[in-house]
C-alpha positions in Angstrom: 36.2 -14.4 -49.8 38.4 -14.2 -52.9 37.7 -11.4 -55.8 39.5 -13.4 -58.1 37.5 -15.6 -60.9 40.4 -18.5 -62.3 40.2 -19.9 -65.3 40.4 -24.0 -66.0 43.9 -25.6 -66.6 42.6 -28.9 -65.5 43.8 -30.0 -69.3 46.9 -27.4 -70.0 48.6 -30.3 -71.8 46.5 -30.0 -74.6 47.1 -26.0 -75.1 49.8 -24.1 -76.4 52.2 -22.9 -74.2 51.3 -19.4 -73.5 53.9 -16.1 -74.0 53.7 -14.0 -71.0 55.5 -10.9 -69.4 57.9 -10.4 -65.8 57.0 -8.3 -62.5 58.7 -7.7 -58.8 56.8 -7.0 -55.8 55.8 -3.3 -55.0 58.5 -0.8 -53.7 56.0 0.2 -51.2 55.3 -3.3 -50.1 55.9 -3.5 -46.2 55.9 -7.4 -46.1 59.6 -7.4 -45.9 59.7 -9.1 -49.4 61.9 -6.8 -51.8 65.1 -7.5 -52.9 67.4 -6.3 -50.4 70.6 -7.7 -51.4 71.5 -5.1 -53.4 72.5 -7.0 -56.4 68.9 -7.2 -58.1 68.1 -10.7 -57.7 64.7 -12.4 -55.8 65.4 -15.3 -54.2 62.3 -16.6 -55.6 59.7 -16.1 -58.3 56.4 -16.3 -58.6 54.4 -16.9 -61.8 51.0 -15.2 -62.1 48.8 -14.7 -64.8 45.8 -12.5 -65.9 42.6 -13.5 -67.8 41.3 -17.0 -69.1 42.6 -18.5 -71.7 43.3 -17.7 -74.4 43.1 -14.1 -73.6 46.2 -14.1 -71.1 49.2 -12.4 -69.9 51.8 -13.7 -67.2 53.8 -12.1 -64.6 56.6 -12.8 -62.5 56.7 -11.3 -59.0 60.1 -11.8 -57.2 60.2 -12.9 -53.4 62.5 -12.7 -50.5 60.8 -14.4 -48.2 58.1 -17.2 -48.2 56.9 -17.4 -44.7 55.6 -14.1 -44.0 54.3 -10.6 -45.4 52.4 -10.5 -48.4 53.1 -10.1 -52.4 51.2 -8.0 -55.3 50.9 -7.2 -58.6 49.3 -3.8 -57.8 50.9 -1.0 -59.4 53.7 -3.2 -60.8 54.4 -4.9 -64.3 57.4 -5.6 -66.9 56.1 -6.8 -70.0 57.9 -9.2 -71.8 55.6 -10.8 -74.5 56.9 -13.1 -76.8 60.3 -14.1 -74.2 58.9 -17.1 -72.3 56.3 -19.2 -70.6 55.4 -21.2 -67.9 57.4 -24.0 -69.8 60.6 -22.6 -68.5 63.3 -24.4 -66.4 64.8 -22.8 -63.4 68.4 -23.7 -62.0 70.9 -22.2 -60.0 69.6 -18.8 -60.4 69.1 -18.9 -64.1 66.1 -19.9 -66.2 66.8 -21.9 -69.6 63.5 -21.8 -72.2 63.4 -23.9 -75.4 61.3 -22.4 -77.7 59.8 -24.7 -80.4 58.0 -21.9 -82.1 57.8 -22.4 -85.5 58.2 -18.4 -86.2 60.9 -18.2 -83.1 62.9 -21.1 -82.5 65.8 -19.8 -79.9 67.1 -21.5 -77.0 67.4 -18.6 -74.4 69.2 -18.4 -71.0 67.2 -15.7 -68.6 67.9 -14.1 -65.5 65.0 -12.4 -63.1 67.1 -9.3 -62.0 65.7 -5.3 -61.4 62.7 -6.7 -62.4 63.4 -7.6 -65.9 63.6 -11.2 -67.2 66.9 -10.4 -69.3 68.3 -12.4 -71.5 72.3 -13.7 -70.7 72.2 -15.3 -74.3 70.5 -16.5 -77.0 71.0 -19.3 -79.5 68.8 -20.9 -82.6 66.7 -24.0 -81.5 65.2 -25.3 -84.6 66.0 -29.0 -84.0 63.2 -30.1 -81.7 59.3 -29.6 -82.6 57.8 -30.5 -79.4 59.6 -31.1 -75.8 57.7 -33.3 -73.1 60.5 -33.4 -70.2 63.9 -33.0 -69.2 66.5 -33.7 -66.9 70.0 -32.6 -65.6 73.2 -34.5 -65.9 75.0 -32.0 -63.5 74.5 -28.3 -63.3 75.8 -27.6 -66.5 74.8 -30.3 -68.4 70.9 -30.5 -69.5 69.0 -33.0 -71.2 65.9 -32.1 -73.2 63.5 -34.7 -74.9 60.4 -34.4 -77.2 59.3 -36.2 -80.5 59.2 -35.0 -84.1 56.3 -33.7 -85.9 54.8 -36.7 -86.6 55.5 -38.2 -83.4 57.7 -40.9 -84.9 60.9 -40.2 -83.5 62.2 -39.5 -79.8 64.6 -36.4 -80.3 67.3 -35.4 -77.9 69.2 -32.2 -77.0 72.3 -31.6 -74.9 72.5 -28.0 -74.1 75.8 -26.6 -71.6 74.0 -24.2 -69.3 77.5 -21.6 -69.8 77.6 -21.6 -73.4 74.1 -22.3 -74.4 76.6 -24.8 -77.0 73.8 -27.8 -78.6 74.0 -31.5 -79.4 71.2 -32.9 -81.3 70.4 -36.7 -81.8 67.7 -39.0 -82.3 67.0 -42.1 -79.7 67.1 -45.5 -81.6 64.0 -47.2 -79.8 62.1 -50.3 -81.0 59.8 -49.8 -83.8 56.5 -48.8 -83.3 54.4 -52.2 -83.0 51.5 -52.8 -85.8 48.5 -51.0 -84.8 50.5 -48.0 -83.5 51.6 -44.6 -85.2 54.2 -43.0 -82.4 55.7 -42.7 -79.6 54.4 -40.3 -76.4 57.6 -40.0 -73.8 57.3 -38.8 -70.6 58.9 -39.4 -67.2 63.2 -38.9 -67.4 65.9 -39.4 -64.9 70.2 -39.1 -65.2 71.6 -41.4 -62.7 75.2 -42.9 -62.8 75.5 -43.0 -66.3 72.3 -43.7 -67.5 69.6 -41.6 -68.5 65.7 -43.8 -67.8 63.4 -42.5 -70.5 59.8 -43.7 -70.1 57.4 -43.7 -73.1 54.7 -45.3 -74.5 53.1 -46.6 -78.5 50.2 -44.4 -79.3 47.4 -45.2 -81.3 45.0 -42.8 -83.9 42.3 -41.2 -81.2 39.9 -42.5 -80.0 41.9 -45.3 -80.0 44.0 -45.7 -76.5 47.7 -46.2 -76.1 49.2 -49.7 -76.1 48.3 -50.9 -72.4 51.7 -51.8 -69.9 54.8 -49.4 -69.5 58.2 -49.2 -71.0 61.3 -47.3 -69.9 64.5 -47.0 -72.2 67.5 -47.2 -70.6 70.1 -45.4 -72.5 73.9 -44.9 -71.7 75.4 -41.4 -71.4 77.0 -39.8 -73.2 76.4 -42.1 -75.9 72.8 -42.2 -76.3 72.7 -45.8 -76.7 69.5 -47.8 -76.2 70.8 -50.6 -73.6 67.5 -52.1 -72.6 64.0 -51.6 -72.7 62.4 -52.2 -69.4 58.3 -54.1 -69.6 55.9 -54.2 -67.2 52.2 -55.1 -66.9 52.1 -53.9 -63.9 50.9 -50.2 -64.9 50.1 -47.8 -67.5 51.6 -45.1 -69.3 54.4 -43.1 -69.2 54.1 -40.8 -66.4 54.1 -37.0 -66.5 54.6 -35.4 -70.4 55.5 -31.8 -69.5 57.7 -29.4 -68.3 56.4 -28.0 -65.5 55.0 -30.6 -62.8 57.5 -33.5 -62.5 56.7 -37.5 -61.9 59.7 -39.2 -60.8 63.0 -38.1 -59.1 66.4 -39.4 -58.3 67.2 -39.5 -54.9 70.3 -39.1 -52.8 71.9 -42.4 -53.2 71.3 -42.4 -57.2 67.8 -44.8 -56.7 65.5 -43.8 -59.2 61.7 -43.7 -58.7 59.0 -43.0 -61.6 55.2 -43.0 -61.1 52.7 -44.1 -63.6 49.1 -43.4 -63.9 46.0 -43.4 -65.5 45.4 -40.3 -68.5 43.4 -39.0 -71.3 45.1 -42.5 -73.7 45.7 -45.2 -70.5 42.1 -47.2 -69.7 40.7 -45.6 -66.8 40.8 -48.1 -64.2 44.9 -48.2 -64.6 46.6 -48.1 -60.9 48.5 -45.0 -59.8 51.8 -47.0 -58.9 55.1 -45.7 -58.2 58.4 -48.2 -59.4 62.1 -48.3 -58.2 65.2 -48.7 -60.2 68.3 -49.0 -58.0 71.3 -46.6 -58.7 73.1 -48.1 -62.1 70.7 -50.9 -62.6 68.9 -51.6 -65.9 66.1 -53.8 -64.3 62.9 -52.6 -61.6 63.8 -53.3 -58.3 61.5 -56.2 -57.5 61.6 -55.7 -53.8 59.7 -52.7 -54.8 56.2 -52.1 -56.1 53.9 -48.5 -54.7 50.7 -48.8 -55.1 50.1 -45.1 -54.1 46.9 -44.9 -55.7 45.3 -47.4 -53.2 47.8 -46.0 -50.0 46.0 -42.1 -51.3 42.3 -44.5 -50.8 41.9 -45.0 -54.3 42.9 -41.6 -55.7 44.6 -41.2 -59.3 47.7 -38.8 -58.8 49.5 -36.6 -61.0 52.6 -35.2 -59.7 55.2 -36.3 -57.8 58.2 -34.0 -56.2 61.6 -35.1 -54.2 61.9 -32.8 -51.4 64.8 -35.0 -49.8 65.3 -37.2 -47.1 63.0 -40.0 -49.2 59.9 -38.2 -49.0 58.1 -36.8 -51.6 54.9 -34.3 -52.0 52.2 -36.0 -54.5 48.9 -34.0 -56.0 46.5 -36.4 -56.5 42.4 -35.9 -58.0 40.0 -35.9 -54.8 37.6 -38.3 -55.8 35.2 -37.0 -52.8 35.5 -33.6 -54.1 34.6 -34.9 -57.4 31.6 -36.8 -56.2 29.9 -34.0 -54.3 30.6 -31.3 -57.1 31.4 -32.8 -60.2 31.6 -29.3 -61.3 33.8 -27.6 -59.9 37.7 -27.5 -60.7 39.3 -26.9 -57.2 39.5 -30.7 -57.0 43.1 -31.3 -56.8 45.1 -32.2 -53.4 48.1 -32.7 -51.9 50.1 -35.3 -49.4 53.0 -36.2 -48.2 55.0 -39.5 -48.8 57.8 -41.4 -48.1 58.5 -42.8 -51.5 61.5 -44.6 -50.6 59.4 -46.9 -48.1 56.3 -47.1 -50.4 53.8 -45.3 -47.4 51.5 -42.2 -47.2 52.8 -39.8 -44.3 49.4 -37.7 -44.6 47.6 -35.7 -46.7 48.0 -32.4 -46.3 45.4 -30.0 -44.7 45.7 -27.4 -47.5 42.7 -26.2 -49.4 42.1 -28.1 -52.6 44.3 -26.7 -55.5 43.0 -25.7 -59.1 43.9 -28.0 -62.0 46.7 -30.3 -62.2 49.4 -29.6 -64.3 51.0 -26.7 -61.9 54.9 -26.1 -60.6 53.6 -26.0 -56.5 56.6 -27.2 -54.9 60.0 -26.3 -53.9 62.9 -27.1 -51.7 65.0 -24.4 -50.0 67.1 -24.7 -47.0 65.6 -27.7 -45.9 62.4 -26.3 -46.1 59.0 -27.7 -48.4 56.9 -24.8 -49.7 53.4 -25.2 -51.7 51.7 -23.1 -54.0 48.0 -23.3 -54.2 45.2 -21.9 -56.2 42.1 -21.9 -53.2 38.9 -20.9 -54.1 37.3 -19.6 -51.4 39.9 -18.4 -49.1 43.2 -16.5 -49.8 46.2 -17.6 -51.7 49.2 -18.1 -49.9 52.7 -20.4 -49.9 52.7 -22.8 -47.1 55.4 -24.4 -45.6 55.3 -28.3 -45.0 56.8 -30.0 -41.7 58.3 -33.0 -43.6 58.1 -34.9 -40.3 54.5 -34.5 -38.8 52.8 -33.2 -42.4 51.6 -30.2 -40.6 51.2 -27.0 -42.8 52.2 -23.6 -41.6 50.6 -20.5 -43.9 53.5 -17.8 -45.3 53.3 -15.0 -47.3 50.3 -14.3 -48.8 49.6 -13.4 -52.6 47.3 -11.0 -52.8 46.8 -8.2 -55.6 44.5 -8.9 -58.8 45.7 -11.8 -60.5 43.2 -14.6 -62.2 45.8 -17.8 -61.7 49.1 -18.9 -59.9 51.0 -20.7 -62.7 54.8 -21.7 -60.8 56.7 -20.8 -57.8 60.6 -21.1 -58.2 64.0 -21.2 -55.6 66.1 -18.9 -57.7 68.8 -19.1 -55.1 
């Protein structure tokens, strides 16, 4: 049984990003998972935290390997309050945080070495008030998007991953429509010289969004609106945050984004997933994924590319709902093939705590997932991409309250 009490982030979109501080695993660990390279560097981190909100503090431990041994905080800890949060972007070894702080303000390039997460450099970031998403052009090009203060404007950011060097502009979209006071933007994609930006007209709560979808196509590096894609067909604007992704691009440059039903969509809006071909400015009418009704009539909320056209969705358990509306382990995971619109199988893993979680990462070929269990112990498990079977690896152990993000710093 697990000693570990965790606290709710079933609705982390509506809190303030929390500061936290870095860890390695143990020197005396015998699970094989210290850096032996010699150089420093995990392969991979691990984001723990401490307490409930909004008493907490965050950790990283770094990892060698994810299919066996074990990790723990336990008689380990860097503190580095006030450098970053679970809102952070990791790529190629490196992680870039955009901090809208109104009392920091920086846009900070990291790296998770000798157990420190040091900073490679440091610019001023005052430009953007709020970022929901982002995306890479190529991996030294990276796209960050958010609204103004009042919500009025979509803002942009081009930041070069070496230099830390910033672009700033502001999306010319439609007006808001009468009735409506600003824009919410979430799922974004680069493919082929276009960047898809989906978003949606917001009304005063308790008033709910304006119903359908929209997704801006704009033109890089220009950053002009070409067309706004409408459809009926679903709500929303997919995922607004920046650590559990909603769409992805896959290896031929198709784009696939997945809407579904939130806190400002009417309830009874479809979980569907929608194609846009590599280059195109139009849906792909061939294609239309009614994932919510392939999951059995599940809503889902995150959606991750782990190649080959399959994808690993986390979707509400409406059975675990119904026989405990209670409790908050009520999240689950499966495995699809998104580019063929079909359910592989959901995954035998125990359910997952809260929704709005980085679980999932590629390496080598491999699919590993994170979850928060509440009854059993915490481990990452690797996912056979071709039967769905799950295979237990190294287990977290240690006392932590909540595991925030796992990340392929390789």
């Amino acid at each position: 049984m697990k000693r570990f009490i965790k606290p709710s982030f079933y609705f982390l979109f509506l809190s303030t990003l929390i500061m936290g501080i870095t860890i390695s695993c143990s020197s005396n660990d015998d699970s094989g998972n210290n850096d032996n390279s010699g150089d420093g560097k995990a392969d991979y981190a691990l984001w723990l935290q401490l307490g409930s909100w909004p008493n907490t503090t965050q950790y990283i431990v770094g990892v060698d390997d994810l299919t066996k041994g074990t990790v723990s905080l336990v008689g380990n800890g860097a503190e580095v309050t006030s450098k970053a949060d679970y809102g952070i972007i990791a790529k190629n070894g490196f992680y870039y945080y955009p901090s809208t702080s109104s009392n920091f303000g920086k846009m900070t390039k990291f790296e998770f070495k000798n157990n420190q997460l040091a900073v490679v450099k440091e610019v001023p970031f005052t430009y953007q008030k709020s970022i929901t998403n982002y995306a890479w052009v190529d991996d030294n090009t990276l796209l960050l998007f958010g609204t103004n203060g009042d919500g009025n404007k979509v803002l942009y950011t081009v930041v070069n991953a070496t230099t830390l060097e910033i672009k700033n502009g502001e999306l010319a979209l439609p007006a808001i429509p009468t009735g409506y006071t600003s824009y919410s933007q979430g799922n974004i994609e680069y493919s082929n010289g276009k960047i898809y930006i989906a978003f949606s007209n917001m009304a005063v709560w308790p008033a709910l969004a304006e119903s359908g979808m929209n997704i801006a196509v704009v033109n890089y590096p220009s950053f002009a609106v070409e067309k706004i894609i409408k459809s009926s067909d679903a709500d929303g604007k997919g995922g607004s945050n920046m650590w559990m992704p909603t769409s992805c691009t896959d290896e031929s440059g198709d784009v696939y984004m997945m809407f579904f039903a939130d806190w400002m969509t009417p309830t009874t809006s479809p979980t569907k997933v929608f194609r846009i071909k590599k280059g195109a400015s139009a849906l792909d009418t061939t294609y239309n994924f009614d994932l919510g009704t392939a999951l059995g009539g599940e809503t889902a909320s995150g959606l991750w590319y782990v190649g080959n056209g399959k994808a690993i969705v986390k979707y509400l358990d409406s059975k675990i709902v119904a026989a405990n509306p209670s409790t908050l382990f009520n999240t689950k995971f499966a495995l699809i093939n998104v580019a063929t619109g079909t359910v592989i199988k959901k995954l035998d893993l125990p359910a997952d705590k809260g929704s709005q979680l980085q679980n999932v990462i590629t390496s080598d070929g491999k699919v590993f997932i994170q979850v928060n269990a509440e009854t059993t112990k915490d481990y990452i498990w690797e996912v056979n991409t071709t039967t769905g079977a799950v295979t237990s690896g190294v287990e977290i152990v240690g006392g932590y309250d909540y595991i925030l993000r796992l990340d392929n710093l390789k």
